[in-house]
N, CA, C and O atoms as a GROMACS GRO file, in nm:
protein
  492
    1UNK      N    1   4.006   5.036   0.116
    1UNK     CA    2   4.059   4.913   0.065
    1UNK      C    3   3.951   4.841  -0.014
    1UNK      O    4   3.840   4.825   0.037
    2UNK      N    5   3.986   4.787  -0.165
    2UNK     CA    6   3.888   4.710  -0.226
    2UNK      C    7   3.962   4.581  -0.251
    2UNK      O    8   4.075   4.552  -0.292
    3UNK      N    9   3.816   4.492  -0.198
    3UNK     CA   10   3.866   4.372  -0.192
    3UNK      C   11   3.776   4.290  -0.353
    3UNK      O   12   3.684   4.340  -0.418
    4UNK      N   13   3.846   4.153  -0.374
    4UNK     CA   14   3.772   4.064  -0.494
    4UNK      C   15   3.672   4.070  -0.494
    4UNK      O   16   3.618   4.102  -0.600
    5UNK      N   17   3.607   4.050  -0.400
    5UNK     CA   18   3.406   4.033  -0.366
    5UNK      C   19   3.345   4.184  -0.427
    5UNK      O   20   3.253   4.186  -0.508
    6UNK      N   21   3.413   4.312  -0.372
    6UNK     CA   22   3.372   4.440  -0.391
    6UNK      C   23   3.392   4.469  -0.528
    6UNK      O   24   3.302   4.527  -0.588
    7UNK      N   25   3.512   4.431  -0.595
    7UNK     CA   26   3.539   4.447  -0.759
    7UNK      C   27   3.494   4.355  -0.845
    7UNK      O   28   3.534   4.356  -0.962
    8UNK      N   29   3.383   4.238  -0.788
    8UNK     CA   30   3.328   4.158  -0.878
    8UNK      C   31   3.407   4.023  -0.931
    8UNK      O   32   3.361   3.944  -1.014
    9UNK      N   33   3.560   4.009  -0.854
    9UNK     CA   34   3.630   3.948  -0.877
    9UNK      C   35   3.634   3.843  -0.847
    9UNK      O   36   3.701   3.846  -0.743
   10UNK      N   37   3.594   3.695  -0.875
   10UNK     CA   38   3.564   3.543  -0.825
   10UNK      C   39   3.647   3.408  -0.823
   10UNK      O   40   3.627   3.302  -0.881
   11UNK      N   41   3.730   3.443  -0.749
   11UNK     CA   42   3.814   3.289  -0.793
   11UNK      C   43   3.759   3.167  -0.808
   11UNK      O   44   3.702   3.119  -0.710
   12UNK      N   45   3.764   3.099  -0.921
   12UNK     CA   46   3.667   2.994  -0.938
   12UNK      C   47   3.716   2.877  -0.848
   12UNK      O   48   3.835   2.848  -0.835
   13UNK      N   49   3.601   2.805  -0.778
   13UNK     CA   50   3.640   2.660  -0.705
   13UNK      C   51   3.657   2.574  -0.780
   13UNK      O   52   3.589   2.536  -0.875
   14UNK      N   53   3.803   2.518  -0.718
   14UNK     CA   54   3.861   2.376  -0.795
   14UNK      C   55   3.800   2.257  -0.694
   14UNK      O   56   3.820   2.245  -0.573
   15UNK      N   57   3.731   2.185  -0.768
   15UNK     CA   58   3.636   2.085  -0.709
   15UNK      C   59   3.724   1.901  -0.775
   15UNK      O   60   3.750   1.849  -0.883
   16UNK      N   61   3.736   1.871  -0.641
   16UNK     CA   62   3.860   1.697  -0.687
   16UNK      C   63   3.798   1.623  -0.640
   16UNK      O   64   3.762   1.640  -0.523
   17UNK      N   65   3.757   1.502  -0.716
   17UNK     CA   66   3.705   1.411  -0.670
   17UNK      C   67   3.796   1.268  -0.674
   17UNK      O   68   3.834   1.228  -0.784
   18UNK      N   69   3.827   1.200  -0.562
   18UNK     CA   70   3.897   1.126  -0.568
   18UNK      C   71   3.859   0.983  -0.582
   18UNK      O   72   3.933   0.885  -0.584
   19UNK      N   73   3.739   0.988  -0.592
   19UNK     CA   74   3.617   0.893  -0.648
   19UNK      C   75   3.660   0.782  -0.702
   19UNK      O   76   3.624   0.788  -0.820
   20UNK      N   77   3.725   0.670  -0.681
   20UNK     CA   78   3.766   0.565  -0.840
   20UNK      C   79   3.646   0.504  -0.852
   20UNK      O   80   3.599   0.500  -0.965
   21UNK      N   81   3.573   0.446  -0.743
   21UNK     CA   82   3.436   0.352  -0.830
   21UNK      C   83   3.343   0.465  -0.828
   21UNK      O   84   3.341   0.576  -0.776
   22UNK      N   85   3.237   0.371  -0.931
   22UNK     CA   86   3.124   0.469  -0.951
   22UNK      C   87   3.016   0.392  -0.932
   22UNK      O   88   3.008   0.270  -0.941
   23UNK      N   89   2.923   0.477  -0.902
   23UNK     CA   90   2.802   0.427  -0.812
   23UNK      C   91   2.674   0.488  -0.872
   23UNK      O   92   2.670   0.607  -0.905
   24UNK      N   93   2.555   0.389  -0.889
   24UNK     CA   94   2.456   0.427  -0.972
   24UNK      C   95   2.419   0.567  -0.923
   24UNK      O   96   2.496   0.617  -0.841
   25UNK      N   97   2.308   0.641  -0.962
   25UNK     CA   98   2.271   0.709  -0.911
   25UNK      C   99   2.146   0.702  -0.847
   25UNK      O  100   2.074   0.620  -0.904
   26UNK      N  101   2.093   0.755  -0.751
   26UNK     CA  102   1.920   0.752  -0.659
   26UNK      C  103   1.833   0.710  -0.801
   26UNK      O  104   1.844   0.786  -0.898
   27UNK      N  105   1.780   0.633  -0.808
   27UNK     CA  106   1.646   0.619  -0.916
   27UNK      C  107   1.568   0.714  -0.855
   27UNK      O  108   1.568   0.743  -0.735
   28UNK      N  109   1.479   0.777  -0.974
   28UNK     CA  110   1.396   0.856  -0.946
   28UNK      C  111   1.231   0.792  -0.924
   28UNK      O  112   1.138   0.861  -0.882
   29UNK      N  113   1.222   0.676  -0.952
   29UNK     CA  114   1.125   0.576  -0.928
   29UNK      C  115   1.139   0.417  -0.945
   29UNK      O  116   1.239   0.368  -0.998
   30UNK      N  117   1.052   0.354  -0.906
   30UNK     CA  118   1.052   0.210  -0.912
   30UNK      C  119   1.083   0.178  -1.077
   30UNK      O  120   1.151   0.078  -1.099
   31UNK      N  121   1.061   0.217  -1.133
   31UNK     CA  122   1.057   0.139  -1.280
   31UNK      C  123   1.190   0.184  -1.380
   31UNK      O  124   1.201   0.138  -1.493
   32UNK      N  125   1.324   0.313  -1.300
   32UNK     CA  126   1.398   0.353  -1.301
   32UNK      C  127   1.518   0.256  -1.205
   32UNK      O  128   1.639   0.244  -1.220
   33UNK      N  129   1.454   0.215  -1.136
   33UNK     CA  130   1.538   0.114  -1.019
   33UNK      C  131   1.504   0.013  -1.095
   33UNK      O  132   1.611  -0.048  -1.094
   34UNK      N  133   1.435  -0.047  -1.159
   34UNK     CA  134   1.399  -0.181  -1.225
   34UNK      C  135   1.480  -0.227  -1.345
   34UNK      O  136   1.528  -0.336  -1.376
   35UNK      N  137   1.479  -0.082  -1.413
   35UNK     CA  138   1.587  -0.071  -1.505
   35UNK      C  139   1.807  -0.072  -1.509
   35UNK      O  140   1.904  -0.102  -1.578
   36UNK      N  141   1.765  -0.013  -1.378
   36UNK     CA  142   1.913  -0.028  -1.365
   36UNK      C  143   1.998  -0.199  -1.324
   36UNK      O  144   1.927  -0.297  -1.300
   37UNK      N  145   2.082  -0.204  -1.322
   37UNK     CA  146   2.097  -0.357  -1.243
   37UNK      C  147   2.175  -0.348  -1.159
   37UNK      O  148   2.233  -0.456  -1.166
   38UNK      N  149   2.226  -0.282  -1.066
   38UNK     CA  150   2.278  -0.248  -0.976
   38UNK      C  151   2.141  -0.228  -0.842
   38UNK      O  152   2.144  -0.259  -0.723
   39UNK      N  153   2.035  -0.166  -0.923
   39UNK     CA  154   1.974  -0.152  -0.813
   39UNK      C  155   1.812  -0.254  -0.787
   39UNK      O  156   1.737  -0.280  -0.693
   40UNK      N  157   1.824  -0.292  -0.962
   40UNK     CA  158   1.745  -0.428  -0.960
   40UNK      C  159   1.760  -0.555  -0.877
   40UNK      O  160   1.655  -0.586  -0.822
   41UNK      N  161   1.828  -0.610  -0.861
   41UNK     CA  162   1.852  -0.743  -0.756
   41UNK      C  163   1.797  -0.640  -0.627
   41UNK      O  164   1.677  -0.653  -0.605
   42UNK      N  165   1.844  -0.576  -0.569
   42UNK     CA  166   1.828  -0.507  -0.420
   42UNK      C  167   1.690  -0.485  -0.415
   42UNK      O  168   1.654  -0.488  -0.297
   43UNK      N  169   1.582  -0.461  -0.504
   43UNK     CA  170   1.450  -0.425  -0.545
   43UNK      C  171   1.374  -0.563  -0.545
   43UNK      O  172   1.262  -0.559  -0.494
   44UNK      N  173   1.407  -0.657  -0.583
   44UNK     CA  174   1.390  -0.823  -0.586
   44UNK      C  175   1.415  -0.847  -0.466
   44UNK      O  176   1.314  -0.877  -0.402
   45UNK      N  177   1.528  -0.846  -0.397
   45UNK     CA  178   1.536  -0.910  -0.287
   45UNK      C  179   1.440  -0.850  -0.162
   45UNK      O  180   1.366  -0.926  -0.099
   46UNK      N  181   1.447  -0.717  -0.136
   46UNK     CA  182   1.318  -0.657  -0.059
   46UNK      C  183   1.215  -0.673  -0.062
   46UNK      O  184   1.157  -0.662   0.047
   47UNK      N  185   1.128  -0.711  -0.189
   47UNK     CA  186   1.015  -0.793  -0.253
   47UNK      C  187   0.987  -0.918  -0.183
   47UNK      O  188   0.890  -0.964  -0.123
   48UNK      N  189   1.115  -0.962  -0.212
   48UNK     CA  190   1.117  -1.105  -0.158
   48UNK      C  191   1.140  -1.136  -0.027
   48UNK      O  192   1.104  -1.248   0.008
   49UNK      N  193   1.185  -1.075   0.043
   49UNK     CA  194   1.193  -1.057   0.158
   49UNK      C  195   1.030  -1.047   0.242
   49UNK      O  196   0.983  -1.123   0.327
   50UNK      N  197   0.986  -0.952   0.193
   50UNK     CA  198   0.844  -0.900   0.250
   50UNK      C  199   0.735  -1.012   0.227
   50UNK      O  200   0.642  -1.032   0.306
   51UNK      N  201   0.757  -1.082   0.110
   51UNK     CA  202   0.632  -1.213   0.091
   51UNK      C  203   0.692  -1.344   0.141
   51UNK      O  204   0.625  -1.447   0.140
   52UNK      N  205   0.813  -1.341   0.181
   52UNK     CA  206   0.893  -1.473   0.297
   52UNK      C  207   0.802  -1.426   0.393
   52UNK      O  208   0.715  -1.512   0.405
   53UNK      N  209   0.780  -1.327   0.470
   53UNK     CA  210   0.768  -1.340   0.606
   53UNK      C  211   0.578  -1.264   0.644
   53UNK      O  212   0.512  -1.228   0.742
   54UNK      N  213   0.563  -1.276   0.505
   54UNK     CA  214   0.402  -1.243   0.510
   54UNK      C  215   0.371  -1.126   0.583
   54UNK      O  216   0.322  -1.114   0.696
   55UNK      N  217   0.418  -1.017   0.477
   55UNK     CA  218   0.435  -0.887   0.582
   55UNK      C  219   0.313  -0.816   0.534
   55UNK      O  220   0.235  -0.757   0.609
   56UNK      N  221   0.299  -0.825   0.396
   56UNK     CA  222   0.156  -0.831   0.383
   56UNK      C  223   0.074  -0.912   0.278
   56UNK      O  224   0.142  -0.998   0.221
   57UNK      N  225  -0.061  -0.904   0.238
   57UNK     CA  226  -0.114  -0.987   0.082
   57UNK      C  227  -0.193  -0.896  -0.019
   57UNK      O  228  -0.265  -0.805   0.021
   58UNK      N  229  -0.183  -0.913  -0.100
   58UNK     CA  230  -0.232  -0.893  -0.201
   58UNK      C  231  -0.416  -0.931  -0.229
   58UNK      O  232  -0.466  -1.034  -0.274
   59UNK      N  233  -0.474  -0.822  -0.190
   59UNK     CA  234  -0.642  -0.861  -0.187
   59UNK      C  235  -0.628  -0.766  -0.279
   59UNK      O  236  -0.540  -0.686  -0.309
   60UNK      N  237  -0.824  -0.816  -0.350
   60UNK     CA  238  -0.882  -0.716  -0.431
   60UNK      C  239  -0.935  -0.615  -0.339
   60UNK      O  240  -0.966  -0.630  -0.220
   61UNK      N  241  -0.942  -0.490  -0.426
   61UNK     CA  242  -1.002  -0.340  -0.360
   61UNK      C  243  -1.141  -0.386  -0.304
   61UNK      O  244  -1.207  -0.469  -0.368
   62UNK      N  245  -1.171  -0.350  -0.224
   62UNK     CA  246  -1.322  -0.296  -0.232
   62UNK      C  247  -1.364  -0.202  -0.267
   62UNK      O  248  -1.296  -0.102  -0.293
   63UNK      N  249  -1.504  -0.213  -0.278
   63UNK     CA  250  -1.558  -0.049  -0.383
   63UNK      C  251  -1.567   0.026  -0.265
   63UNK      O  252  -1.592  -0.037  -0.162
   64UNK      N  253  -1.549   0.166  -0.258
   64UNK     CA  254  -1.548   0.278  -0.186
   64UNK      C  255  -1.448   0.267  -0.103
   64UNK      O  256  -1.489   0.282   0.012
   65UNK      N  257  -1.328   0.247  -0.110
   65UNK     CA  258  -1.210   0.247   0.025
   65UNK      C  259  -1.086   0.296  -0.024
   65UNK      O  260  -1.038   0.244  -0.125
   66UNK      N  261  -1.036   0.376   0.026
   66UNK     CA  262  -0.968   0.461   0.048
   66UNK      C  263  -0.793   0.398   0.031
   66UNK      O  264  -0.737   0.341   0.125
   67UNK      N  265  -0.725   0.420  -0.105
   67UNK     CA  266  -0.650   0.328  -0.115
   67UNK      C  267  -0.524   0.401  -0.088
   67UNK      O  268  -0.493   0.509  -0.138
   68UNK      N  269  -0.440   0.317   0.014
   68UNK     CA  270  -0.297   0.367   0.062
   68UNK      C  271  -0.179   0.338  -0.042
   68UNK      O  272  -0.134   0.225  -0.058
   69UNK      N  273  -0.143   0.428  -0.098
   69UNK     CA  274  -0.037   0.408  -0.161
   69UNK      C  275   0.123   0.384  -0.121
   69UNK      O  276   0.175   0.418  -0.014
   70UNK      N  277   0.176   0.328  -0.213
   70UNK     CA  278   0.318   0.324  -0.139
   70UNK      C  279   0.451   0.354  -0.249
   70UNK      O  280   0.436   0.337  -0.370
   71UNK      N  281   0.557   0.391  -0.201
   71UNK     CA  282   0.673   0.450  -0.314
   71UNK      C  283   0.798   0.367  -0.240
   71UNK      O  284   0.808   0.313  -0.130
   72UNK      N  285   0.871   0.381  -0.332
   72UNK     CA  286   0.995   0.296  -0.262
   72UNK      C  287   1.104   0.422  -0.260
   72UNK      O  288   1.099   0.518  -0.337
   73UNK      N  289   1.207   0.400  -0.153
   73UNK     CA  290   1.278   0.489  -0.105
   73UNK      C  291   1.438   0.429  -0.165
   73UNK      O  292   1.461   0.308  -0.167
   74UNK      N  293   1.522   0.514  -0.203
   74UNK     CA  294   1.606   0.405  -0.211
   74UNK      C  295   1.768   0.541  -0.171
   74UNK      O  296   1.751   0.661  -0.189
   75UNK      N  297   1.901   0.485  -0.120
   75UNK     CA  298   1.922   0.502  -0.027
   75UNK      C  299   2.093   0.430  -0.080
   75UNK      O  300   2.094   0.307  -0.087
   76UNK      N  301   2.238   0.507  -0.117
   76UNK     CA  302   2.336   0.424  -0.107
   76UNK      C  303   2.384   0.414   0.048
   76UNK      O  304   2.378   0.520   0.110
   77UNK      N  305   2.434   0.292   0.122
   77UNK     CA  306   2.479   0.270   0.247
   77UNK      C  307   2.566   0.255   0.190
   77UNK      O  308   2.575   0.231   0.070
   78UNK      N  309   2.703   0.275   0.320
   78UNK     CA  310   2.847   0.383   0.296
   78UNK      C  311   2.891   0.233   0.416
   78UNK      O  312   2.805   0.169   0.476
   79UNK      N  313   3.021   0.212   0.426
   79UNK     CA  314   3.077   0.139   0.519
   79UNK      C  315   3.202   0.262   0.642
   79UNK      O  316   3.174   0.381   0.636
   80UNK      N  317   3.260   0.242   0.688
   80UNK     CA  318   3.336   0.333   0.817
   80UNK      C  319   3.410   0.419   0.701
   80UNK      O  320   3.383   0.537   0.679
   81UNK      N  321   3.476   0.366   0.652
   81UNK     CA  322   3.623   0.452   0.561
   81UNK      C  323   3.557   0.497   0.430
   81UNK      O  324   3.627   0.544   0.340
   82UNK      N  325   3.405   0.482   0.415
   82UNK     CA  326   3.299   0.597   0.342
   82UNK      C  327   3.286   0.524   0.167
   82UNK      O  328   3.241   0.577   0.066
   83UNK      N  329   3.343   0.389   0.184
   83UNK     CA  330   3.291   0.302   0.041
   83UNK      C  331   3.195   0.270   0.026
   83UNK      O  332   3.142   0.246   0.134
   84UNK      N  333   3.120   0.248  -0.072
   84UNK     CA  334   2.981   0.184  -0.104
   84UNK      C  335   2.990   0.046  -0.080
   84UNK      O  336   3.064  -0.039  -0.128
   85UNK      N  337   2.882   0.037   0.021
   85UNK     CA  338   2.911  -0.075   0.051
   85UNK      C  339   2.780  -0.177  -0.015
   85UNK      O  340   2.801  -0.292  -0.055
   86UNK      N  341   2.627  -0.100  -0.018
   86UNK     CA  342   2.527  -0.183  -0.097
   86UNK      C  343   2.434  -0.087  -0.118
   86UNK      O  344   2.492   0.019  -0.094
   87UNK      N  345   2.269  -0.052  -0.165
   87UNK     CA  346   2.212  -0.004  -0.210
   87UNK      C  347   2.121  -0.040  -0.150
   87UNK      O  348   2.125  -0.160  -0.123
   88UNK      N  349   1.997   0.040  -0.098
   88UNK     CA  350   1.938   0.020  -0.012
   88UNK      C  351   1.794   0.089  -0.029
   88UNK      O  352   1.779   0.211  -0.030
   89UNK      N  353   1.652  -0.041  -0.048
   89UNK     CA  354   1.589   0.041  -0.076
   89UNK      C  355   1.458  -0.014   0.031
   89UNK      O  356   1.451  -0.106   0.113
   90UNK      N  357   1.375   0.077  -0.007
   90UNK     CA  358   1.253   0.003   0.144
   90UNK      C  359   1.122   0.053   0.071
   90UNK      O  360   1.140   0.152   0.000
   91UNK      N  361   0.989   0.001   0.076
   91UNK     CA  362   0.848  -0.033   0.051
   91UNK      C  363   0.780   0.070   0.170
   91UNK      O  364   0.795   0.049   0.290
   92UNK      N  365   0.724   0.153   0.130
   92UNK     CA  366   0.690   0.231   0.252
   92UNK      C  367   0.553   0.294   0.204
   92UNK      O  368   0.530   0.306   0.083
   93UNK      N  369   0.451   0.339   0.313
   93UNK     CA  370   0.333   0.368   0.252
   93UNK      C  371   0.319   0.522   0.270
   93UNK      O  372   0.342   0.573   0.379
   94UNK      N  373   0.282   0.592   0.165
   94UNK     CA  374   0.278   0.745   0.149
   94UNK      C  375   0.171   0.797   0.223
   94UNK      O  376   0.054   0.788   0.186
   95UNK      N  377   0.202   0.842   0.305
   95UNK     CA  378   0.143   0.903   0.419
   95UNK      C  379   0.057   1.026   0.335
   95UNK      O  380  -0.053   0.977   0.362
   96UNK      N  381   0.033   1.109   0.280
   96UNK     CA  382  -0.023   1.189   0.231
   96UNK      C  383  -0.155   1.122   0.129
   96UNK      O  384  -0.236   1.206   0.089
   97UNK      N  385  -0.174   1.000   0.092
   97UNK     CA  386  -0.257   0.939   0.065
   97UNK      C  387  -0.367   0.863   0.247
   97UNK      O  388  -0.474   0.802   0.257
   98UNK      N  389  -0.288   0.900   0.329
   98UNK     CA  390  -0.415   0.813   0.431
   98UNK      C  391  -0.456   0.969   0.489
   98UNK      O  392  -0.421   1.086   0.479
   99UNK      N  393  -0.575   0.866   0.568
   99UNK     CA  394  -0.676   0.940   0.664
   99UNK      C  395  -0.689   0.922   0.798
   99UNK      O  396  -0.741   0.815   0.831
  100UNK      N  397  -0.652   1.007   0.897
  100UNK     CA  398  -0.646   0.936   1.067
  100UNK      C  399  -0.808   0.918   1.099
  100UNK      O  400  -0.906   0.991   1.084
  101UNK      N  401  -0.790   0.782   1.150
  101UNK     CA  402  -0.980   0.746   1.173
  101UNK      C  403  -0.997   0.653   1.068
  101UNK      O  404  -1.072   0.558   1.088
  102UNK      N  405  -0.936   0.664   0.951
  102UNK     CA  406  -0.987   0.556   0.855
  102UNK      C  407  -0.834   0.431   0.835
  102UNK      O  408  -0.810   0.315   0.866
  103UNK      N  409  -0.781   0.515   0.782
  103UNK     CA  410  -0.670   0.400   0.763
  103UNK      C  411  -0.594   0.412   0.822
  103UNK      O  412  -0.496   0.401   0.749
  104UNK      N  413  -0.562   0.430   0.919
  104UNK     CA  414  -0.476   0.436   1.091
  104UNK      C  415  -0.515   0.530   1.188
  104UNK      O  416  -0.548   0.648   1.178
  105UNK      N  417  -0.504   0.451   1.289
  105UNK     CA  418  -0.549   0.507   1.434
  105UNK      C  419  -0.471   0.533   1.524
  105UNK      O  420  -0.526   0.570   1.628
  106UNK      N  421  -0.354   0.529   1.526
  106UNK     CA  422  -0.215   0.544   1.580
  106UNK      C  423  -0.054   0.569   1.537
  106UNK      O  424   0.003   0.468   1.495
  107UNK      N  425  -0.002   0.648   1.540
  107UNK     CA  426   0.101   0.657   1.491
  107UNK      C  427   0.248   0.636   1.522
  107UNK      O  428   0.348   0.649   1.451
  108UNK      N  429   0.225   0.587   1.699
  108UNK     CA  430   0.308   0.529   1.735
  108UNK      C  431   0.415   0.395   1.720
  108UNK      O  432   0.323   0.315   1.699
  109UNK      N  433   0.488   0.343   1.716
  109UNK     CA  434   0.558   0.239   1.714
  109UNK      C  435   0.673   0.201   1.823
  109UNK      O  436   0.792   0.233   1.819
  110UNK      N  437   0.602   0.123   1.923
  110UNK     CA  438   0.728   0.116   2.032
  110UNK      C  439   0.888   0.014   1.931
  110UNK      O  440   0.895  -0.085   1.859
  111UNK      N  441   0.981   0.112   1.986
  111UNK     CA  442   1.078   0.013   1.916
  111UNK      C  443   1.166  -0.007   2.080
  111UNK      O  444   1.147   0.075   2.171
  112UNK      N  445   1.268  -0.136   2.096
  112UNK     CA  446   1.331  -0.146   2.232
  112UNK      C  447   1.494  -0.130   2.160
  112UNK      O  448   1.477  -0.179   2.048
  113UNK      N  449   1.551  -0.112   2.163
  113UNK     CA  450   1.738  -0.099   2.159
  113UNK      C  451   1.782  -0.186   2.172
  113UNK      O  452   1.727  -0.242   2.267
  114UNK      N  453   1.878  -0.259   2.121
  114UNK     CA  454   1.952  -0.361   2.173
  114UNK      C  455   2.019  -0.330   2.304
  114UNK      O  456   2.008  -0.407   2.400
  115UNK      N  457   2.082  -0.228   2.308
  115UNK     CA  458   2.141  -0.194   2.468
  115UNK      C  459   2.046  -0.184   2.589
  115UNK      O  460   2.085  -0.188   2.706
  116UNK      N  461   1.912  -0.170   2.550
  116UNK     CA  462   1.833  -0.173   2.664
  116UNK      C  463   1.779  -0.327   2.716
  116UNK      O  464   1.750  -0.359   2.831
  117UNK      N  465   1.775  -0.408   2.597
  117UNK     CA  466   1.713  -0.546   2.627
  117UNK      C  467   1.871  -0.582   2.706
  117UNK      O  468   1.857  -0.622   2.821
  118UNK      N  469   1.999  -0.575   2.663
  118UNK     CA  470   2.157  -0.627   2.740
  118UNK      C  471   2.128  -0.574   2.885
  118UNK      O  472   2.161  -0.640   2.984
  119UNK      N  473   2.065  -0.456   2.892
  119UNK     CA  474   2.116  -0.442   3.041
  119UNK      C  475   2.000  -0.475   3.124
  119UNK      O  476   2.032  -0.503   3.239
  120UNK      N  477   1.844  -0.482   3.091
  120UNK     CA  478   1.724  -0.567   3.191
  120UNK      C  479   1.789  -0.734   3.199
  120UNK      O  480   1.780  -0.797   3.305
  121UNK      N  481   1.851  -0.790   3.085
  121UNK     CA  482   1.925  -0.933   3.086
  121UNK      C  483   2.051  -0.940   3.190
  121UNK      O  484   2.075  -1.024   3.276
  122UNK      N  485   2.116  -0.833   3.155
  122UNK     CA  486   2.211  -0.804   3.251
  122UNK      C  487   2.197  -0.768   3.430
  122UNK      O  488   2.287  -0.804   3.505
  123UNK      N  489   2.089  -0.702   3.476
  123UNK     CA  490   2.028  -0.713   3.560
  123UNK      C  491   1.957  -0.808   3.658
  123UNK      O  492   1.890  -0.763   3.751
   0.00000   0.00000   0.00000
């Protein structure tokens, strides 16, 4: 018995997208996100966000130190029934630019759950 696969034979995939809105696409960098305006305000507001709450400052280099770089990530968030719901981007420092011993000494981060703080309260 010869089957389609064995005679080279390929039914092509019918691909449907039922898509009505359209949604930027991932920027491929900050100055690609800067450009768009969909994903400009969201890029501003994270900015702004981070110098409200003095997350970090802006110093000059010193000579000889080892400088951590950072890239922005960016990210569409989906709501339950799978719509776009906003654009989502975050300030993060590129790990392949540091050194353990010099520019971090730990890599841990305790985080607690909301369900765990409800039930020691609950207790």
């Amino acid at each position: 018995m010869t089957t389609r696969s064995k005679s080279g034979i390929a039914k092509p995939k019918l691909v449907l997208s039922l898509n009505i809105t359209t949604k930027s696409p991932l920027p491929k960098g900050h100055n690609h996100a800067l450009q768009d305006p969909k994903w400009n305000p969201a890029m501003t507001d994270e900015s702004g966000a981070m110098i409200k709450t003095k997350s970090w400052n802006l110093v000059p280099r010193p000579p000889k130190v080892n400088i951590v770089h950072s890239m922005w990530l960016f990210k569409h968030k989906y709501d339950a029934n799978g719509a776009l719901m906003r654009h989502k981007e975050r300030l993060v420092a590129n790990g392949k630019s540091q050194e353990q011993g010099v520019d971090y000494d730990e890599t841990f981060s305790p985080v607690v759950k909301p369900a765990t703080i409800r039930a020691v309260l609950d207790v």
